[in-house]
Residue frames as a rotation matrix with the C-alpha (Angstrom) as fourth column:
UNK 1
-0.031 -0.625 -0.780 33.08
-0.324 0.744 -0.584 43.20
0.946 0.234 -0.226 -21.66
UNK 2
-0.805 -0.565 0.180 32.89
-0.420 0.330 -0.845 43.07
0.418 -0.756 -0.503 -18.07
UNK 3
0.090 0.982 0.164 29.54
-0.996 0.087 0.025 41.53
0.010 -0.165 0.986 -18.17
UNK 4
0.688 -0.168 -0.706 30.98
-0.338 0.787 -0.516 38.54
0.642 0.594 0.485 -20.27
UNK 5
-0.485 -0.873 0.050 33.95
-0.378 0.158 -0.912 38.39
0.788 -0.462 -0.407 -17.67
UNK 6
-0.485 0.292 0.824 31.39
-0.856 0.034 -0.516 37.81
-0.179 -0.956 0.234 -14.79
UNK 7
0.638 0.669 -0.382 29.45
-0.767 0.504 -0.398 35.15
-0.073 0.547 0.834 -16.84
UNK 8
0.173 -0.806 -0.566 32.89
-0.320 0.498 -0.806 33.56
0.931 0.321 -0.172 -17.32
UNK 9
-0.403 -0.601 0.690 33.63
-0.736 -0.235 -0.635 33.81
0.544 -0.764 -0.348 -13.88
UNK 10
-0.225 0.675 0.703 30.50
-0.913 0.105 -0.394 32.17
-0.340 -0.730 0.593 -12.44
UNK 11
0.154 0.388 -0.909 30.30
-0.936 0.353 -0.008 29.30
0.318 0.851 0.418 -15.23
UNK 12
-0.389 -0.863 -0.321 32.39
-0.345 0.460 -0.818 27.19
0.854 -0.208 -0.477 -13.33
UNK 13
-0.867 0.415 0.275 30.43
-0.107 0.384 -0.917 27.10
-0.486 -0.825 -0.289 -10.19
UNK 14
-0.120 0.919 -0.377 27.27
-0.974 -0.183 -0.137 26.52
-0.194 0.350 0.916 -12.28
UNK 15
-0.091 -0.254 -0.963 28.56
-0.579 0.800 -0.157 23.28
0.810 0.543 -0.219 -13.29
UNK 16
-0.922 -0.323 0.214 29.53
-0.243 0.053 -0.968 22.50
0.302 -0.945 -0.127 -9.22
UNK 17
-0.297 0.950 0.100 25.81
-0.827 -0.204 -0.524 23.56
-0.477 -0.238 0.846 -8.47
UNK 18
0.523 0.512 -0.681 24.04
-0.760 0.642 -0.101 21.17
0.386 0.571 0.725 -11.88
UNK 19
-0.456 -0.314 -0.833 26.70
-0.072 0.946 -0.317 18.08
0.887 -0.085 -0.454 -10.78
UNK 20
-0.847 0.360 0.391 25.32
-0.421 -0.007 -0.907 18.58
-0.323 -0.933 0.158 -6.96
UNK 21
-0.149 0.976 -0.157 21.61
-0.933 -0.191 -0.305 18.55
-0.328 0.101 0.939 -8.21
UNK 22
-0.051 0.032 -0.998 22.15
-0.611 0.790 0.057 15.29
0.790 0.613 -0.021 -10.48
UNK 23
-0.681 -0.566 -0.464 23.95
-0.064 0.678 -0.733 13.69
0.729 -0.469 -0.498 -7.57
UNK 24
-0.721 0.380 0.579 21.03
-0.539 0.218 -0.814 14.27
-0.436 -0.899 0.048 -4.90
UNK 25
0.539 0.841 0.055 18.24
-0.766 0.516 -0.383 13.01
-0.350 0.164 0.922 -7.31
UNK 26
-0.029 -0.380 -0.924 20.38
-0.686 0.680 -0.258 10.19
0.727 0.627 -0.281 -8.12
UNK 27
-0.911 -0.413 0.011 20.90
-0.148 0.300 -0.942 9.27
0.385 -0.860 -0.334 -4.50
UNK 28
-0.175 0.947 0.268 16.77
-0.980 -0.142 -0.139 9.93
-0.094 -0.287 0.953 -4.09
UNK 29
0.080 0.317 -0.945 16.12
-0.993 0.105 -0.049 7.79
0.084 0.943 0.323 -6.93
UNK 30
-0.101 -0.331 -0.938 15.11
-0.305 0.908 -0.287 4.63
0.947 0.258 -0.192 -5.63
UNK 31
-0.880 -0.372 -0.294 15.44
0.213 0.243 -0.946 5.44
0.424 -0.896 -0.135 -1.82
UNK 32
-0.265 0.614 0.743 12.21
-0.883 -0.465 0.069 5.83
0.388 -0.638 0.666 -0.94
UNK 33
-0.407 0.483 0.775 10.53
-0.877 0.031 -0.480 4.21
-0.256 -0.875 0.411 2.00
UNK 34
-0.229 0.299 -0.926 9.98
-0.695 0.616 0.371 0.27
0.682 0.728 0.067 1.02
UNK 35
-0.374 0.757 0.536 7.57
-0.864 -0.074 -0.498 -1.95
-0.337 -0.650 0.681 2.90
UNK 36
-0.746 -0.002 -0.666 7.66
-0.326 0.873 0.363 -6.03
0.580 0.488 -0.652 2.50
UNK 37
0.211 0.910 0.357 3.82
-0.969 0.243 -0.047 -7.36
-0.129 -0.336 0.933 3.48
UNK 38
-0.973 -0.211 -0.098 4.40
-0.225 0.961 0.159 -11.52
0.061 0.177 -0.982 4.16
UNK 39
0.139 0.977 0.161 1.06
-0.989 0.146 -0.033 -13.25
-0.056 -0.154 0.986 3.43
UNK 40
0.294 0.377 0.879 -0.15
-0.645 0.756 -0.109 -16.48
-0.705 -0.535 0.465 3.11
UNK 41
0.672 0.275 0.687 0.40
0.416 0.628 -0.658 -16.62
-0.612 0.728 0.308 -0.09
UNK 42
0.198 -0.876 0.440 3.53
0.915 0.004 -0.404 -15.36
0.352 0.482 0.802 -0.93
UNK 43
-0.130 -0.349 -0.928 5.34
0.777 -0.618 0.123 -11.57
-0.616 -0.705 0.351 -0.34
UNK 44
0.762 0.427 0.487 4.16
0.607 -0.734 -0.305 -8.08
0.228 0.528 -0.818 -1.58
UNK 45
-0.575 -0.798 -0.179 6.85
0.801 -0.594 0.072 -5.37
-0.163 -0.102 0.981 -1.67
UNK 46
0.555 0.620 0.554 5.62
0.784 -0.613 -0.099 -2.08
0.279 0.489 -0.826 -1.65
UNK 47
-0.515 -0.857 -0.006 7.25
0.848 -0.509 -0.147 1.35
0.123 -0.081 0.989 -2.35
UNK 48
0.069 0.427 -0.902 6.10
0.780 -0.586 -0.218 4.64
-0.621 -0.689 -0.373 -0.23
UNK 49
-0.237 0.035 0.971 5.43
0.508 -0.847 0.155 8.38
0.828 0.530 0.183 -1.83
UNK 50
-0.049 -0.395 -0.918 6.70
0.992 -0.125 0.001 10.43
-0.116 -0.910 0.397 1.23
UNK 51
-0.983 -0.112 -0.148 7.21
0.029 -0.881 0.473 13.48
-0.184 0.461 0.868 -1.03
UNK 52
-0.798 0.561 0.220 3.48
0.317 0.081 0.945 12.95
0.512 0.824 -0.242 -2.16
UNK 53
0.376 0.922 0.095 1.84
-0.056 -0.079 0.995 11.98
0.925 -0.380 0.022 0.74
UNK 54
-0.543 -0.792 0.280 3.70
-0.436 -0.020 -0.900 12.53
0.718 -0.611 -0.334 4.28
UNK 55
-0.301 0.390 0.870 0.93
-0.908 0.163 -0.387 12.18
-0.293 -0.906 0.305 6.66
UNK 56
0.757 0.601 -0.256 -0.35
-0.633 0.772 -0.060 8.95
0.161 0.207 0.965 4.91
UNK 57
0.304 -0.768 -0.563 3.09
-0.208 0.524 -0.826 7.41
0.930 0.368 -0.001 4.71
UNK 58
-0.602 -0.544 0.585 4.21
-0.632 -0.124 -0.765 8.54
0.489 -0.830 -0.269 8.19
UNK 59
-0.163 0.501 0.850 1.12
-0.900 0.278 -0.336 7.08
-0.405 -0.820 0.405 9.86
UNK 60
0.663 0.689 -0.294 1.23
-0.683 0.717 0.140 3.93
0.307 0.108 0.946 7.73
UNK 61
0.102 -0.846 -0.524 4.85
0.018 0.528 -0.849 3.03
0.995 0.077 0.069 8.74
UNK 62
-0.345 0.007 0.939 3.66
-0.938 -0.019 -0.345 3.58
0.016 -1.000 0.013 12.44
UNK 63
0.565 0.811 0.151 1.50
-0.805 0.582 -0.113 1.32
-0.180 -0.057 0.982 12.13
UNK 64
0.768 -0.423 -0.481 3.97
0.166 0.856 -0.489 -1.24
0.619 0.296 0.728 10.57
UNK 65
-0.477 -0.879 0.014 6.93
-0.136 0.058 -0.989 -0.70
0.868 -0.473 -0.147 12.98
UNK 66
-0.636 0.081 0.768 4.57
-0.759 0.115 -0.641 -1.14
-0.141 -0.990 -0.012 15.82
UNK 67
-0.971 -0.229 -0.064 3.37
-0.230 0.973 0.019 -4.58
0.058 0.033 -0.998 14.40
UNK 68
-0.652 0.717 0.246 -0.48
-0.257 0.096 -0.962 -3.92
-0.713 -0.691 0.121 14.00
UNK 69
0.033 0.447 -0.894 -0.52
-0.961 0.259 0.094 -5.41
0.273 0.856 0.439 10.63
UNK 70
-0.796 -0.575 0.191 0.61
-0.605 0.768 -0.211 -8.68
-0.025 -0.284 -0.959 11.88
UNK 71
-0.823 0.567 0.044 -1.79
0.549 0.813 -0.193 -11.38
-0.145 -0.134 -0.980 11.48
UNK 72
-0.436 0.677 -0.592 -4.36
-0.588 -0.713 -0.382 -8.86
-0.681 0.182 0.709 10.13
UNK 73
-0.580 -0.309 0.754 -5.90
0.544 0.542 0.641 -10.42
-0.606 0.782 -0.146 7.01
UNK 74
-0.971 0.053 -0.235 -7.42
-0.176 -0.822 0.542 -9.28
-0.165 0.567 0.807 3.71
UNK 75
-0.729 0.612 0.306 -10.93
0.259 0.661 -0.704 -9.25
-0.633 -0.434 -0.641 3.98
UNK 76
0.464 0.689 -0.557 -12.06
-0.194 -0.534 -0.823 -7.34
-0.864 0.490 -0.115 1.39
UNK 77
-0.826 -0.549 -0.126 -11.53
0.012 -0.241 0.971 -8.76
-0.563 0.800 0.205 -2.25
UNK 78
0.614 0.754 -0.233 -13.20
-0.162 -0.168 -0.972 -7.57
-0.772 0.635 0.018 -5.24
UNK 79
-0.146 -0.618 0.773 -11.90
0.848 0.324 0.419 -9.52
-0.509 0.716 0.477 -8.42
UNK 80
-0.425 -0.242 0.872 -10.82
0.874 -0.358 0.327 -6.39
0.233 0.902 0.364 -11.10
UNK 81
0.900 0.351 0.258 -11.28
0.218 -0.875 0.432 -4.03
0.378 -0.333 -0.864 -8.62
UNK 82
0.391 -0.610 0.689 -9.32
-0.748 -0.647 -0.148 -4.24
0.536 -0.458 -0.709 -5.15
UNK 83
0.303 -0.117 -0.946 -7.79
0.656 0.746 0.118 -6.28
0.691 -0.656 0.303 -2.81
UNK 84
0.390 0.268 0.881 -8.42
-0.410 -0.806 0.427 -4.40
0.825 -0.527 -0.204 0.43
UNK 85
0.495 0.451 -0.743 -7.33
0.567 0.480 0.669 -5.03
0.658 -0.753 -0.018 4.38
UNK 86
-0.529 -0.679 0.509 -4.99
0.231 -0.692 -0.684 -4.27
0.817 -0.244 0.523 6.71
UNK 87
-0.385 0.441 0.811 -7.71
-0.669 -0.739 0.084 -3.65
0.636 -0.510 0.579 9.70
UNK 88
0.711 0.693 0.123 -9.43
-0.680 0.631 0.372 -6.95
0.180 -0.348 0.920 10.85
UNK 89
-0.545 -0.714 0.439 -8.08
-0.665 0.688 0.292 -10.25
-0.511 -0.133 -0.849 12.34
UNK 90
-0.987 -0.144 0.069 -8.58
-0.126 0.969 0.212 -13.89
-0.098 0.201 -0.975 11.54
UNK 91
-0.494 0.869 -0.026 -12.02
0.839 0.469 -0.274 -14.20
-0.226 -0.158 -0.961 13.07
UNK 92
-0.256 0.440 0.861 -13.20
0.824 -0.366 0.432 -10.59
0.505 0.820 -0.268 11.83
UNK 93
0.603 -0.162 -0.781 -12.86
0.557 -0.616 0.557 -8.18
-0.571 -0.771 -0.281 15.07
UNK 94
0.681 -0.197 0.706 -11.71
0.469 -0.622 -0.626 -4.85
0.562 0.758 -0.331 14.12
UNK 95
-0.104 -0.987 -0.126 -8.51
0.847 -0.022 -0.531 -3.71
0.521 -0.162 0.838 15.48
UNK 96
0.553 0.014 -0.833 -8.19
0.668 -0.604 0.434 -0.41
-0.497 -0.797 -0.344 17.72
UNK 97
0.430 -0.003 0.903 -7.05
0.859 -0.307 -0.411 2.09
0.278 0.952 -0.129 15.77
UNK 98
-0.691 -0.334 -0.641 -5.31
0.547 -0.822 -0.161 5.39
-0.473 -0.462 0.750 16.05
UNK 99
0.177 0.823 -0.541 -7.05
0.031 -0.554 -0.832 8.82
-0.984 0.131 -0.123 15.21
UNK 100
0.719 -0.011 0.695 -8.17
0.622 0.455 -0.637 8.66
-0.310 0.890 0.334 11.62
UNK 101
-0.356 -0.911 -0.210 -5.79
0.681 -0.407 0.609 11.05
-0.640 0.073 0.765 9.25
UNK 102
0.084 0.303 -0.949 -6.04
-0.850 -0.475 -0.226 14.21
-0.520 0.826 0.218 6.32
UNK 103
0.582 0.232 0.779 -7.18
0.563 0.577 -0.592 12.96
-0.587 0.783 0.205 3.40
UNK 104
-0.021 -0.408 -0.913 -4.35
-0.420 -0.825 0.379 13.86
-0.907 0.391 -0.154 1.03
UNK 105
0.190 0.554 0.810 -5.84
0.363 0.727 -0.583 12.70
-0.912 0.404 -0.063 -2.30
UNK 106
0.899 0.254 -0.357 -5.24
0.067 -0.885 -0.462 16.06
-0.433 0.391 -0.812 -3.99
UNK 107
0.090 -0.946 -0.311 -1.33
-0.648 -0.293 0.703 15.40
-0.757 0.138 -0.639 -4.45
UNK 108
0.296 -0.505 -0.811 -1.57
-0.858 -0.513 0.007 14.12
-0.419 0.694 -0.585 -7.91
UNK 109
-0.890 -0.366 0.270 -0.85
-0.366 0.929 0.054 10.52
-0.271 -0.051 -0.961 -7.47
UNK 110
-0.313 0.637 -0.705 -3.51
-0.830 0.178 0.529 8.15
0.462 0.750 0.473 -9.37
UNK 111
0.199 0.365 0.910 -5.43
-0.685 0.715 -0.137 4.92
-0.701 -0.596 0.392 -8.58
UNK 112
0.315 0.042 -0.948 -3.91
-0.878 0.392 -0.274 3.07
0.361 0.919 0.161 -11.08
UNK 113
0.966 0.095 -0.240 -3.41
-0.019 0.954 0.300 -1.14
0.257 -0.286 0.923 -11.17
UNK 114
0.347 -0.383 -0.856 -0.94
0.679 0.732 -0.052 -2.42
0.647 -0.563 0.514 -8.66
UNK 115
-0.510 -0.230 0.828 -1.21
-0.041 -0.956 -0.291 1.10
0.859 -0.182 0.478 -6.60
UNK 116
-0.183 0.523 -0.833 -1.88
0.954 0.299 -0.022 0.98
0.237 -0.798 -0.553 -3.10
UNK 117
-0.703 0.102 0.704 -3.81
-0.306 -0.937 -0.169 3.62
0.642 -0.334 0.690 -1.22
UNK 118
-0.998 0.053 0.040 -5.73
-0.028 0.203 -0.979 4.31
-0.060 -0.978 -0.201 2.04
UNK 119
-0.261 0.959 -0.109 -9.46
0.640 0.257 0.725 2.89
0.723 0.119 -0.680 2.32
UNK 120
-0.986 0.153 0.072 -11.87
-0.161 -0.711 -0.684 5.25
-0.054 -0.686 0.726 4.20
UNK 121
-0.232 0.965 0.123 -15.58
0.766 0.259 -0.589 6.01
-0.600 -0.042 -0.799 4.89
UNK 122
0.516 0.857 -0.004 -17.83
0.827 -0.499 -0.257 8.58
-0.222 0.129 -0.966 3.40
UNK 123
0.902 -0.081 -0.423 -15.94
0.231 -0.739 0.633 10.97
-0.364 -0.669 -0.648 5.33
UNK 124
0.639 -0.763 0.095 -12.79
0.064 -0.070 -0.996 12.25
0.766 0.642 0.004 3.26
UNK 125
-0.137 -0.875 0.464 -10.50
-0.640 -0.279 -0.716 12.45
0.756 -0.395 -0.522 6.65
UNK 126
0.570 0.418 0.707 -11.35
-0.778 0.550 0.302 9.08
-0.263 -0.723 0.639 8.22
UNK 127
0.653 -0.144 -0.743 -8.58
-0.129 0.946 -0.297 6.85
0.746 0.290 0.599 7.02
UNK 128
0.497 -0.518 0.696 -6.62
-0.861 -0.195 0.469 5.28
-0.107 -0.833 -0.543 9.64
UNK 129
0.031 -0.589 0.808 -5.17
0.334 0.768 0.547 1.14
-0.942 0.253 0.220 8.85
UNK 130
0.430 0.327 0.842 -6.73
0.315 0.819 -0.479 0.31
-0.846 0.471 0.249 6.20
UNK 131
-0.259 -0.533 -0.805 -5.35
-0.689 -0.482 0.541 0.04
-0.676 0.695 -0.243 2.82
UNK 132
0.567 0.639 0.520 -6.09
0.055 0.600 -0.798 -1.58
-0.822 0.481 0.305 -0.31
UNK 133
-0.138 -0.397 0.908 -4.71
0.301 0.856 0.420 -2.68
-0.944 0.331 0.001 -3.61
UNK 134
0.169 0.643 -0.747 -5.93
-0.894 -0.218 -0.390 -1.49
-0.414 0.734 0.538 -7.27
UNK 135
0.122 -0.201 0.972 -6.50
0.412 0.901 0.135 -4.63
-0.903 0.384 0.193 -9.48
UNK 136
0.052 -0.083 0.995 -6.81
0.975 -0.210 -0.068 -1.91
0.215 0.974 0.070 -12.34
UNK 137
-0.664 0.040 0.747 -6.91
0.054 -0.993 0.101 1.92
0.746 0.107 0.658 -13.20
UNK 138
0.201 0.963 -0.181 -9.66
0.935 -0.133 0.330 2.92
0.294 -0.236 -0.926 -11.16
UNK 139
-0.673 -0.701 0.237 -9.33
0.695 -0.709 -0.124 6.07
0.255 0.081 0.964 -11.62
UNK 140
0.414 0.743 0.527 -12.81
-0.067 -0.552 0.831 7.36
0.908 -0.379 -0.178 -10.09
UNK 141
0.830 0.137 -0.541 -11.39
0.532 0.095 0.841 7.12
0.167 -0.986 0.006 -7.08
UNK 142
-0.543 -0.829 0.131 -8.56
0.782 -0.556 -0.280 9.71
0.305 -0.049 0.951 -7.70
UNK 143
0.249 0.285 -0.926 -9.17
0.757 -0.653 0.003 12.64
-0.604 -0.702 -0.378 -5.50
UNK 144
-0.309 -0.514 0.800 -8.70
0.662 -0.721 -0.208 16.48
0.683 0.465 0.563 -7.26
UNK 145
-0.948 -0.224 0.226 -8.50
0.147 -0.938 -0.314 19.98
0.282 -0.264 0.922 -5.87
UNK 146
-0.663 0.686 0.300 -12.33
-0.729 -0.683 -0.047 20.12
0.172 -0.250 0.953 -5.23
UNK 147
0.708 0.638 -0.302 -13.52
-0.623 0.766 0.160 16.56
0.333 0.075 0.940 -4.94
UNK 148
0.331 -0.518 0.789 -12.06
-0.837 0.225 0.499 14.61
-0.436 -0.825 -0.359 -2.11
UNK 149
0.223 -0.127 -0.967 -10.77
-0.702 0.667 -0.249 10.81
0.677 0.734 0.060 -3.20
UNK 150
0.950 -0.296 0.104 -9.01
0.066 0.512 0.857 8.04
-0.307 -0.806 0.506 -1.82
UNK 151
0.575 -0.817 0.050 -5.32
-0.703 -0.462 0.541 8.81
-0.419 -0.346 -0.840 -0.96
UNK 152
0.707 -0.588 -0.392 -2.28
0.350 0.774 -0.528 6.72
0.614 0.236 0.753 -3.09
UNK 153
0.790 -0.471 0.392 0.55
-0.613 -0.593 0.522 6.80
-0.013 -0.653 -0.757 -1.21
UNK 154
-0.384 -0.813 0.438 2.63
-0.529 0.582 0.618 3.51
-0.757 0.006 -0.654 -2.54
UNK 155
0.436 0.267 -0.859 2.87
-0.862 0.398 -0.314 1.12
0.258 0.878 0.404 -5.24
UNK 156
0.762 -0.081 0.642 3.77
0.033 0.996 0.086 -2.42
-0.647 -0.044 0.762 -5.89
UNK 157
0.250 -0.712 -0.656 7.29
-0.950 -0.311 -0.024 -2.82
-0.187 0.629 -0.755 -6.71
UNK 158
-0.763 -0.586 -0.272 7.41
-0.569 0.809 -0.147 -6.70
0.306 0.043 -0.951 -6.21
UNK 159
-0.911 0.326 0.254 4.97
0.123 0.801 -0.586 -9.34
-0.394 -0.503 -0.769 -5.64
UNK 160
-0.609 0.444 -0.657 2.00
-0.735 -0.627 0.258 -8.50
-0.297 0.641 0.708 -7.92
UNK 161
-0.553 0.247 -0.796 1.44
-0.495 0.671 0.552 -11.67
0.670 0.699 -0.249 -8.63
UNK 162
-0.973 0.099 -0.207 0.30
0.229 0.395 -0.890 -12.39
-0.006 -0.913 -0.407 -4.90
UNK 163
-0.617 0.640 -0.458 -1.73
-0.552 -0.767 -0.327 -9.70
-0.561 0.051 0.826 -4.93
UNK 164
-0.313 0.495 -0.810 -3.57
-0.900 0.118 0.419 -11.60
0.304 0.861 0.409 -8.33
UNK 165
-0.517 0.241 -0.821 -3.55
0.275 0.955 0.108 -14.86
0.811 -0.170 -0.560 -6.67
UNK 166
-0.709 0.704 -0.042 -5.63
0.058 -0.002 -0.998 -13.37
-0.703 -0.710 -0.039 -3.16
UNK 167
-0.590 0.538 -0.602 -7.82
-0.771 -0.596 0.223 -11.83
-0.239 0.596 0.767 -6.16
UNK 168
-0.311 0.301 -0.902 -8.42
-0.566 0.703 0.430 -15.47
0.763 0.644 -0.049 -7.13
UNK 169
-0.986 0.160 0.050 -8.87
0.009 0.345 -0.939 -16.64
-0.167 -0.925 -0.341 -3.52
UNK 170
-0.257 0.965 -0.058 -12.91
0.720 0.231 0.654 -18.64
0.645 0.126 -0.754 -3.58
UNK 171
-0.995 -0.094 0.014 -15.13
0.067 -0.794 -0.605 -16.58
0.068 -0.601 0.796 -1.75
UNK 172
-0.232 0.973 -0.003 -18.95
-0.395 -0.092 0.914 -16.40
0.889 0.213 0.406 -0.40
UNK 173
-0.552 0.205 -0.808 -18.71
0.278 0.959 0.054 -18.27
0.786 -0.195 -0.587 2.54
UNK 174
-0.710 -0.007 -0.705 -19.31
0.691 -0.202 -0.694 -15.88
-0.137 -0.979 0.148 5.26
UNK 175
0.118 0.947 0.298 -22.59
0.992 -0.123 -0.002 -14.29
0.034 0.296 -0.955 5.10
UNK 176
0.806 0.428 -0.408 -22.01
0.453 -0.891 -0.039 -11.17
-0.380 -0.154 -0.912 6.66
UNK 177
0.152 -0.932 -0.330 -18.50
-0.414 -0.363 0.835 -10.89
-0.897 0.009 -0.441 4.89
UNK 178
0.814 0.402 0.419 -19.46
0.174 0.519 -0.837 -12.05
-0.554 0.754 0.353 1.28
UNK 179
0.867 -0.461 -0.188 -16.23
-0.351 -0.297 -0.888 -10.44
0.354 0.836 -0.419 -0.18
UNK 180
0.499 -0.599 0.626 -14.05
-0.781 0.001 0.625 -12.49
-0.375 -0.800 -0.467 2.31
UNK 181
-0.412 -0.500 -0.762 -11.81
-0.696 0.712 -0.091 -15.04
0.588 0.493 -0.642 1.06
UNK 182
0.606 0.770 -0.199 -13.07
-0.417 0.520 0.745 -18.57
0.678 -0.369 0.636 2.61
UNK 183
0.353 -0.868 -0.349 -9.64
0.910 0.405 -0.086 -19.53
0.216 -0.288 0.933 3.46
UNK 184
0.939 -0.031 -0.343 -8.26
0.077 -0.952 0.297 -16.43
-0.335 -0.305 -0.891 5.52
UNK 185
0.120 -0.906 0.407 -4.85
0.788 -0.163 -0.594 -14.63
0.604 0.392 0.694 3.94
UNK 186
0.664 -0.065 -0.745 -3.39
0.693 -0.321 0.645 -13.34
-0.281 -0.945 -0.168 6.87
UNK 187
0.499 -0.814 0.297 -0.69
-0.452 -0.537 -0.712 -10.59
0.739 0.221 -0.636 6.53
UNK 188
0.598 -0.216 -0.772 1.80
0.674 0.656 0.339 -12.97
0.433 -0.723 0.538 8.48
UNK 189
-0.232 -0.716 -0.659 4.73
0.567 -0.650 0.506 -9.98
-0.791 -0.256 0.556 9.27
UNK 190
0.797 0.076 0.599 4.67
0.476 -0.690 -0.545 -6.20
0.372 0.719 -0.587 7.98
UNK 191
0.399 -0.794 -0.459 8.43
0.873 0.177 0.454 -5.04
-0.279 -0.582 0.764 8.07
UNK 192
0.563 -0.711 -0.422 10.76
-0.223 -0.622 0.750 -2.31
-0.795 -0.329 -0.509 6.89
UNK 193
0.514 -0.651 0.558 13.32
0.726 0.677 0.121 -2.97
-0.456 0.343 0.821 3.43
UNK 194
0.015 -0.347 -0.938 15.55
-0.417 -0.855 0.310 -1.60
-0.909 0.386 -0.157 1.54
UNK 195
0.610 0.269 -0.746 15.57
-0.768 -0.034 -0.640 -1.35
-0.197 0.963 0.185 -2.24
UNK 196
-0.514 -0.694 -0.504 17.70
-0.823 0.564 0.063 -4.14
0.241 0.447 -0.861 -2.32
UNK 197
-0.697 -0.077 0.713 15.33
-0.477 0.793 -0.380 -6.59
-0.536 -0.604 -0.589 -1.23
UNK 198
-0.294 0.538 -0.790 14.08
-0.864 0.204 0.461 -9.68
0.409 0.818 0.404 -2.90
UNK 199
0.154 0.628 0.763 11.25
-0.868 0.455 -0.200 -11.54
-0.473 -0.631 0.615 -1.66
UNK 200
-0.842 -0.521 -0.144 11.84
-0.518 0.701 0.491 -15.00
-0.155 0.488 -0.859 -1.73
UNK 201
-0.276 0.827 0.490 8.46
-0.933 -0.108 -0.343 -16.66
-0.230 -0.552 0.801 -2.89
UNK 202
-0.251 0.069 0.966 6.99
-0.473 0.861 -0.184 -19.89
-0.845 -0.503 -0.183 -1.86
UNK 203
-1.000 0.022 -0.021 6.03
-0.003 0.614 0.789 -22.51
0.031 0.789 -0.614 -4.59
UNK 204
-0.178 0.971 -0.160 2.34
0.644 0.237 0.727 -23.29
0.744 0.026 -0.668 -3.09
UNK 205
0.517 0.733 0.443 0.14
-0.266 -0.354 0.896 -21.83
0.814 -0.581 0.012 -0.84
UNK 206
-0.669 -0.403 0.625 1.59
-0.732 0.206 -0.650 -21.52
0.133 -0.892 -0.433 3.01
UNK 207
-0.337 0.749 -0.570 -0.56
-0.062 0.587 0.808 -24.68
0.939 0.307 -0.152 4.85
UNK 208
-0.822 -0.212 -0.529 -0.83
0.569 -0.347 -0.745 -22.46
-0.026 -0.913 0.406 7.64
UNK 209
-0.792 0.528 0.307 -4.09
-0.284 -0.763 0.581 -20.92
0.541 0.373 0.754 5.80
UNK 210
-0.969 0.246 -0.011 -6.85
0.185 0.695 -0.695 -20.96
-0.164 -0.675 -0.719 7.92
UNK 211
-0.541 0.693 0.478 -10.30
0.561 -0.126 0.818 -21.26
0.627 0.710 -0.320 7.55
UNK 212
-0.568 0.501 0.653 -13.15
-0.626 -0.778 0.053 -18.99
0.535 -0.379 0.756 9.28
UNK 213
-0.458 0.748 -0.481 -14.70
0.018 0.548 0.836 -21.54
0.889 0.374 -0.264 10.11
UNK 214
-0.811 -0.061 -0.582 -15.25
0.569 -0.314 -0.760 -20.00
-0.136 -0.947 0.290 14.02
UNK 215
-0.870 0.492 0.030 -17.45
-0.493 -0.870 -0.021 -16.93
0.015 -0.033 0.999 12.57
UNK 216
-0.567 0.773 0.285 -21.07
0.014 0.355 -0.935 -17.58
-0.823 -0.526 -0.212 14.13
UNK 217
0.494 0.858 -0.138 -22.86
-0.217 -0.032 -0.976 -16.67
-0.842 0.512 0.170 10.54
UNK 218
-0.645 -0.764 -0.029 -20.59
-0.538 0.426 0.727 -18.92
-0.543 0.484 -0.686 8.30
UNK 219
0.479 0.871 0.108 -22.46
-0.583 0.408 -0.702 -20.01
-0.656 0.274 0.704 5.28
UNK 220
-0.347 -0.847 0.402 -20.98
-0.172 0.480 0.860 -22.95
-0.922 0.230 -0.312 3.77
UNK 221
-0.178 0.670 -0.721 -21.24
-0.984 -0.106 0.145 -23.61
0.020 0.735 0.678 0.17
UNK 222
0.752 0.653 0.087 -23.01
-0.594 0.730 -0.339 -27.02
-0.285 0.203 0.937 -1.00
C-alpha cells in the first residue's frame, strides 16, 4: 500500500509539471523569429527555425539588423524553381560579406515550396548572404547525415504571392546575368516583426523599379 500512497502523493505535482510543459510550448508556438523583406513588388514575411538551424538564423538576422539587405535585389530567378538574392546591388557588384557559415542542412528541415534557405557554392560551408526562395518541393537539395545540402532555415508565412509575381518578372536582358529580372526588384528595407504583423500590400508594382540599364553588357531584347 505504501507504494500506491506515494503514487497518490506525487500525482498532483505531475499535473503542475504537464500544465507547465503545455504552457511553454504554447507561449513558443508562434514566437519564433519573424523577418518582413519590402520589395518592389510588394512584402514577404518570413518565419525563422532557430531551434533547427541557430548558426544560419543567427547570422541571417545579423545581417538584417545591420541593414545589408537594403537595396540588395533578386538577381537570380528561375521560374518553378527559385527566386534567389539577397547578395548583389542594383547595378550587380557583390556586397562584402562576412565569413561564410556551417552548413547545417542535416537538421531535418526540407526544401519544400515557399521555404527559404541559404544559397552556397560547391563547398557545403560557404554560405554567407545569400538566400533564396523554393518555387516548389525541391527536395534534391535537402541535405542528410552523409550528403551535405542547402540549409532551410525559414519559411514564408505571408507574402507568397510576391514571391510568384518576381517569378513572373521578364527576363534575358543582361547577358552576363540571363536569370536577372530586366526591371531590378530591389529588397527596399529588411526589418525585424512580430507575429502580429500584417504586411500591407501595394495594388501595382512600386514605380520606383529600376531598370539595369547602366550594366556595360546589357542586351536588349528586339
Amino acid at each position: 500500500m505504501k507504494p500506491l500512497k506515494k503514487i497518490s502523493a506525487t500525482y498532483p505535482l505531475l499535473i503542475v509539471v504537464a500544465t507547465l510543459l503545455l504552457t511553454v510550448q504554447s507561449s513558443y508556438a508562434g514566437s519564433e523569429p519573424r523577418v518582413a523583406l519590402k520589395t518592389d513588388l510588394g512584402t514577404i514575411v518570413v518565419a525563422l527555425y532557430p531551434k533547427e538551424a541557430p548558426v544560419t538564423v543567427a547570422n541571417f538576422l545579423e545581417y538584417v539588423d545591420s541593414k545589408f539587405y537594403d537595396l540588395t535585389i533578386f538577381h537570380r530567378v528561375v521560374p518553378g524553381f527559385v527566386v534567389q538574392g539577397g547578395g548583389m546591388t542594383f547595378d550587380f557588384v557583390s556586397k562584402p560579406t562576412r565569413d561564410p557559415i556551417k552548413n547545417e542542412s542535416a537538421n531535418g528541415l526540407r526544401n519544400d515550396y515557399k521555404t527559404v534557405a541559404m544559397a552556397r557554392t560547391a563547398r557545403p560551408d560557404s554560405a554567407s548572404s545569400q538566400f533564396y526562395i523554393n518555387l516548389q518541393n525541391n527536395n534534391a537539395l535537402d541535405g542528410t547525415e552523409s550528403k551535405p545540402g542547402y540549409t532551410v532555415f525559414g519559411i514564408v508565412v505571408e507574402g507568397m504571392e510576391v514571391v510568384e509575381k518576381i517569378a513572373a518578372e521578364p527576363r534575358g536582358m543582361y547577358r552576363a546575368h540571363p536569370e536577372a529580372p530586366n526591371y531590378a526588384v530591389r529588397i527596399l528595407s529588411a526589418q525585424r516583426v512580430d507575429k502580429d504583423f500584417t504586411a500591407r500590400q501595394p495594388e501595382k508594382a512600386a514605380s520606383t523599379s529600376m531598370q539595369n540599364s547602366n550594366v556595360s553588357d546589357a542586351l536588349v531584347k528586339p
